[in-house]
C-alpha angles and dihedrals in degrees: 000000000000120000126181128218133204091249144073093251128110128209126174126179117196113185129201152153117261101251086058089063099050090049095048083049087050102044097238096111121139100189109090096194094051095049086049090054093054104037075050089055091051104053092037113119091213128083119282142207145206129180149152126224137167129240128230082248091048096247112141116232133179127214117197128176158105138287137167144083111314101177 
């Protein structure tokens, strides 16, 4: 989902299972759009973020992205 905000600021929020990641790291990644979104991370000028976290139902899940001014 996309959302907008009053302000300059950008934010983006990619999810994905572990074993995405390591197969976007390693280059072995399938998913276009996935890879899109973090090729798209890495050259980014603004700020970025990676991290883990574990589901109610136990499942591990990473969120990658950008945020910061872009104006």
């Amino acid at each position: 989902s996309v959302f907008e905000t009053n302000s300059s600021s950008t934010h983006s929020i990619t999810i994905c299972s572990p074993e995405q990641l390591e197969e976007l790291k390693n280059g072995t990644c399938n998913d276009e759009n996935l890879k899109e979104e973090y090729e798209s991370m890495l050259e980014s000028d603004l700020e970025s973020y990676c991290s883990s976290f574990i589901t109610p139902k136990g499942e591990k899940i990473i969120l990658f992205g950008n945020y910061g001014y872009d104006g």
